[in-house]
C-alpha positions in Angstrom: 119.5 124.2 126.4 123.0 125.1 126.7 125.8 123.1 124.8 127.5 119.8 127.0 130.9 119.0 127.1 130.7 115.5 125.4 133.2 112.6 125.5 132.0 110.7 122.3 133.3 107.1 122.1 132.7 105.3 118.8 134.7 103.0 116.2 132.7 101.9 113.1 130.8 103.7 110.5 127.4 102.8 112.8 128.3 105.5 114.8 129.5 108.5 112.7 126.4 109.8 112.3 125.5 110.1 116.0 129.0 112.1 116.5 128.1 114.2 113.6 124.4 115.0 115.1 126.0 115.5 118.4 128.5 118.2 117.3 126.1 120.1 115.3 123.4 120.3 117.8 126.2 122.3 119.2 127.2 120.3 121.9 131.3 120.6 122.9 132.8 117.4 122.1 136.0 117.6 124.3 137.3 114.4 123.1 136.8 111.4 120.3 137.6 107.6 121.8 137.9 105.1 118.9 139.9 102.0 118.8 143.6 102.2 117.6 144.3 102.3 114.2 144.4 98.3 112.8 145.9 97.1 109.6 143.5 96.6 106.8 143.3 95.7 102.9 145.5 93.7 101.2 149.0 96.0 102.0 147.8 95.2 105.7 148.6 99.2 106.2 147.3 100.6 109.2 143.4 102.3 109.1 142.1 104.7 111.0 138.4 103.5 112.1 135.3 105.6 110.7 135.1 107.8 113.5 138.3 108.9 113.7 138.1 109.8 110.1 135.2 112.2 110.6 136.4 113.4 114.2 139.8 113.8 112.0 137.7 115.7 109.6 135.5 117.8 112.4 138.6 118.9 113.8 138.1 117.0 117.5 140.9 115.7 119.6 141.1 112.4 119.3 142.1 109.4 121.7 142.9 106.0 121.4 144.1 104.2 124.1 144.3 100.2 124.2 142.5 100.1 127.4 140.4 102.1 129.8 141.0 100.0 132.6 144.4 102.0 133.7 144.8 104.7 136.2 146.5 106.5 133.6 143.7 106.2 131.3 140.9 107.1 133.4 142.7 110.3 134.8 143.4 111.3 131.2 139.7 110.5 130.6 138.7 112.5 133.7 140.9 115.5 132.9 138.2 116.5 130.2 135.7 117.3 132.8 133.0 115.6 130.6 128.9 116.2 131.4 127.6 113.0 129.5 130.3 110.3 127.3 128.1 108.9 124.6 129.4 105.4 123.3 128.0 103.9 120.5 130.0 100.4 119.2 133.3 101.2 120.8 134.2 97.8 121.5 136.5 98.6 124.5 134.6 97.6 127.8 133.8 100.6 130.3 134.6 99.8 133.7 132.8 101.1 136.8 135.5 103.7 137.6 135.2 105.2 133.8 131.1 105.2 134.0 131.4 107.0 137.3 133.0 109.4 135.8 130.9 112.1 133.6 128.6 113.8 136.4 125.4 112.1 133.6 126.5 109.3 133.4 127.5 107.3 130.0 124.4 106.5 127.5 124.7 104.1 125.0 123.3 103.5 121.7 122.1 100.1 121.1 120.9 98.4 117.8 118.0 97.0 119.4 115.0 96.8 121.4 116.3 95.8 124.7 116.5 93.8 126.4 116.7 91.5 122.9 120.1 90.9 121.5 122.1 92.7 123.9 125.8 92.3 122.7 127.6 92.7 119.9 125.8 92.1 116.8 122.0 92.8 117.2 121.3 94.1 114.0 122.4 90.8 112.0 120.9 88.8 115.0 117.7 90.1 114.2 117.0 89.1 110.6 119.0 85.9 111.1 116.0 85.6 113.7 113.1 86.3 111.2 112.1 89.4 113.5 109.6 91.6 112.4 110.5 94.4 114.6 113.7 96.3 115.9 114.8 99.4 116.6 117.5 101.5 118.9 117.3 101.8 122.4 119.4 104.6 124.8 120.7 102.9 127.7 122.4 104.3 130.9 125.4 102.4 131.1 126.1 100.1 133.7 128.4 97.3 134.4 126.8 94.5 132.7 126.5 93.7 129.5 124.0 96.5 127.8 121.7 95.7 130.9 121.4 99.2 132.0 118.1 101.0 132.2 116.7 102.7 129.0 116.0 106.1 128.5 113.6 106.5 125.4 114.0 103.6 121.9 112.7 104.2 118.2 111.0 100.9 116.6 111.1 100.1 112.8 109.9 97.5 110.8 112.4 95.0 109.4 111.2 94.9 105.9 111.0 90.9 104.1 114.2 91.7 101.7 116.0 93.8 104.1 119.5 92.8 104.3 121.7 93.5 107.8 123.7 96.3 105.8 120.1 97.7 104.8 118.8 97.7 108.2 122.4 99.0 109.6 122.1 101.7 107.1 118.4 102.8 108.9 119.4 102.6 112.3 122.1 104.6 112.6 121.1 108.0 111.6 117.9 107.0 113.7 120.5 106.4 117.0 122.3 109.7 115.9 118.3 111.3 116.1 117.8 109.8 119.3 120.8 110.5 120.9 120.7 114.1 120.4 116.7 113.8 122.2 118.1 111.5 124.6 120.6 113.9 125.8 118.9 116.9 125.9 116.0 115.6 127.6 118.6 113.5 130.1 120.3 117.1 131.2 116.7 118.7 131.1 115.2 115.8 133.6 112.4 115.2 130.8 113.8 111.8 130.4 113.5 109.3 133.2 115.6 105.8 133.5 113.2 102.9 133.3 114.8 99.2 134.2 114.8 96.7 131.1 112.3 94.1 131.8 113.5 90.6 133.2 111.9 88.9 130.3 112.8 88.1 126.9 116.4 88.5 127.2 118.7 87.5 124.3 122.1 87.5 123.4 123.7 88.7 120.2 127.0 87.0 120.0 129.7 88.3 117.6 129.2 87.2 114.0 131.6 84.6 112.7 133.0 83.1 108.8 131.8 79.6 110.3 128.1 81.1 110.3 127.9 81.8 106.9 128.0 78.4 105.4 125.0 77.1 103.8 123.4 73.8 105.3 120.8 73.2 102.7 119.4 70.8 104.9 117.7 74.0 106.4 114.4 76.1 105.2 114.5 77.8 102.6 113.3 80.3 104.8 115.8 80.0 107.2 118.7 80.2 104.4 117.2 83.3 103.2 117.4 84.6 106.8 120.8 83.9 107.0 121.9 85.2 103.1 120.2 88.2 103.9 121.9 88.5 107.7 125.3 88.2 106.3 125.0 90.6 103.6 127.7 92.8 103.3 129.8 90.4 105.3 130.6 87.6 105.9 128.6 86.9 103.0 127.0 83.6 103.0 128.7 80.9 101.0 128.2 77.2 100.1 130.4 74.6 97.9 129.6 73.9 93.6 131.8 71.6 92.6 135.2 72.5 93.9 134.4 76.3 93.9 133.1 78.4 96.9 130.1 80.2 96.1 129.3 83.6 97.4 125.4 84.1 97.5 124.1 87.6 98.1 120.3 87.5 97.7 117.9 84.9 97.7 114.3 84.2 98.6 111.4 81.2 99.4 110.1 80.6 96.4 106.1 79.1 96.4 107.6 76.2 94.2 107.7 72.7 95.3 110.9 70.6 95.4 109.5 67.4 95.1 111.7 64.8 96.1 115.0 66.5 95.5 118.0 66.5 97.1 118.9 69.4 99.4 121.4 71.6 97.5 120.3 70.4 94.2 119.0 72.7 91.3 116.0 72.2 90.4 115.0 75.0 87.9 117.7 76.8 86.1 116.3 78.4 83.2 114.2 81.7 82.2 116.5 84.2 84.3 115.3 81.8 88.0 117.6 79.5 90.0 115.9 77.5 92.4 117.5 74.8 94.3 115.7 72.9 96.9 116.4 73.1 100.3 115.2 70.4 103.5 112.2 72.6 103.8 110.8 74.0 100.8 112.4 75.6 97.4 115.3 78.7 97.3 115.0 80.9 94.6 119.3 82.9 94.2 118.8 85.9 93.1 122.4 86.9 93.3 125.9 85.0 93.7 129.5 84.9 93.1 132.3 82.5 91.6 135.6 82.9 92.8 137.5 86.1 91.1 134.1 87.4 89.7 132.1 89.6 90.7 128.3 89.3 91.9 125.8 88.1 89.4 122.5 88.1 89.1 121.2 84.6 88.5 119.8 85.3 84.9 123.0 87.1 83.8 125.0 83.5 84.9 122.5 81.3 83.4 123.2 83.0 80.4 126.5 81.7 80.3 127.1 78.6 82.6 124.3 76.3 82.4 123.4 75.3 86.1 120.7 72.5 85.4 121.7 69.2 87.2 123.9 71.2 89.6 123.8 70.2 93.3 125.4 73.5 95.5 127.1 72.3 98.9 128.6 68.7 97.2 132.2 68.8 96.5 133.0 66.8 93.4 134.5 63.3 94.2 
C-alpha cells in the first residue's frame, strides 16, 4: 500500500516501539507530538521524554506544545495535512476539533482489552487485579475516555510472576505490531470499527505512592498482586522498625501462619522469609533497606537475622 503521512503522538518508552514500526514500514511521519521536556533526576535538569529521544534520533520533526486545545495549535497541527495521527500514551487530551482533523481519523493504542481498564494505567491495573488475560486493543478515537470503537486487539496471558514492567515490556512491541496492521488494513477498508460492548467496563485510575503501602492485613495473595503491580515503580513498601522497606518480589507460599500476627515473620531461615499476612503466609523473595540496594532474601538473612521481626510496626 502506499506510505501515509503520519502524525505520531507519544511520550513514554511504551510507545517507542510503535513510532519505530511505523516509520520503517515506510510510512511518512510528518510530525512527532510528545509532552514538553520535564525536569528529572536528582539535578532536576530538564529530560526529553522517550519518544522524543528516538524521533530525535530518526531525524522527525518534533512538537511539543502544552495544549492542543488552542486555535493556534490545531492549525499548526492541521498544516501537516496528516492521513491517520497515531497516539499511544500521550497524556495530553484530544479534543473533537484535533480528532476531526486527519481525514482517518486518530487510532489509539491501548494496554488493554477494552472496554476493561480504560484510562491511564491498565497494565498495572491488571495484575493488581489478579487477571489472567490482557492484551492491546486499536481504538478510533473519540471524545470520551478510550470509549471509541475498536479496530482489531492482540490477547496474552498474564503469566503468575509477571511483574507490570514485565508485562509493559510484552505489550508494547505487540501495539507497535498491531498498529502497523491496524493502519494498513484501516486505509485498505479491511478493518471495520466495531462499538466496545456496554458491559464490563472498568476504570484504570492513575497509579499513586499511597498505593504501594503494604496492609498486611490483606492476602497474601493480594500483596503479591500488588508487589508485583508496582514493580518497577512505585515499588511496594511497608515499615521494619523505623526503616522503610522496599519489597520487589514476593509470592503465596502453601505454609500456614498459624495464629500469627499480620506483618510478623514467621520463617526466616534456610535462604526463605515468610511473614504472615490476614489471609494466608507471604514468602519475600526480594527487598530493600534504605541506601541498599535490592536483596534477595537469602543473601539478607545471611547477614541480618530477621526471626521475631514484625514488617509494618514502627518501634515504640
Amino acid at each position: 500500500m502506499p506510505s501515509l503521512r503520519i502524525v505520531f503522538a507519544g511520550t513514554p518508552e511504551f510507545a517507542v516501539p510503535a513510532l519505530q514500526a511505523l516509520h520503517d514500514a515506510g510510512h511518512a511521519i510528518v510530525a512527532v507530538y510528545t509532552q514538553p521536556d520535564r525536569p528529572a533526576g536528582r539535578g532536576r535538569a530538564l529530560a526529553a521524554s522517550a519518544v522524543k529521544q528516538r524521533a530525535l534520533a530518526l531525524g522527525l520533526a518534533v512538537e511539543q506544545p502544552s495544549t492542543l486545545r488552542t486555535a493556534e495549535a490545531q492549525a499548526r497541527l492541521a498544516s501537516f495535512r496528516p492521513d491517520v495521527m497515531v497516539v499511544v500514551a500521550y497524556g495530553l487530551i484530544l479534543p473533537q476539533a484535533v480528532l476531526d482533523i486527519p481525514r482517518l481519523g486518530c487510532l489509539n493504542i491501548h494496554g488493554s482489552l477494552l472496554p476493561r481498564w480504560r484510562g491511564a494505567a491498565p497494565i498495572q491495573r491488571a495484575v493488581l487485579a489478579g487477571d489472567e488475560r490482557t492484551g492491546i486493543s486499536i481504538m478510533l478515537m473519540d471524545a470520551g475516555l478510550d470509549t471509541g470503537p475498536e479496530l482489531l486487539r492482540r490477547e496474552v496471558t498474564i503469566s503468575a510472576r509477571e511483574t507490570a514492567g514485565q508485562l509493559h515490556d510484552r505489550l508494547a512491541p505487540l501495539g507497535a505490531q498491531a498498529i502497523v496492521d491496524a493502519v494498513r488494513g484501516w486505509a485498505q477498508g479491511t478493518l471495520v470499527a466495531q462499538p466496545q460492548p456496554a458491559a464490563g467496563a472498568t476504570y484504570a485510575a492513575k497509579i499513586s505512592k499511597e498505593e504501594a503501602r503494604i496492609d498486611w492485613t490483606r492476602s497474601a495473595r493480594a500483596i503479591a498482586a500488588q508487589v508485583r503491580a508496582f514493580n518497577p515503580w512505585p515499588v511496594a513498601e511497608t515499615k521494619l522498625g523505623d526503616e522503610q522497606v522496599r519489597i520487589w518480589e514476593a509470592r503465596p507460599a502453601d505454609e500456614s501462619a498459624g495464629a500469627s500476627t499480620p506483618g510478623a515473620v514467621v520463617y526466616a531461615q534456610d535462604g526463605r522469609l515468610l511473614v504472615a499476612t490476614g489471609d494466608g503466609v507471604l514468602e519475600v523473595l526480594v527487598l530493600q533497606f534504605p541506601g541498599r540496594k535490592p536483596l534477595a532474601a537469602r543473601d539478607i538473612l545471611n547477614s541480618r537475622p530477621l526471626r521475631g521481626e514484625r514488617f509494618g510496626k514502627v518501634r515504640a
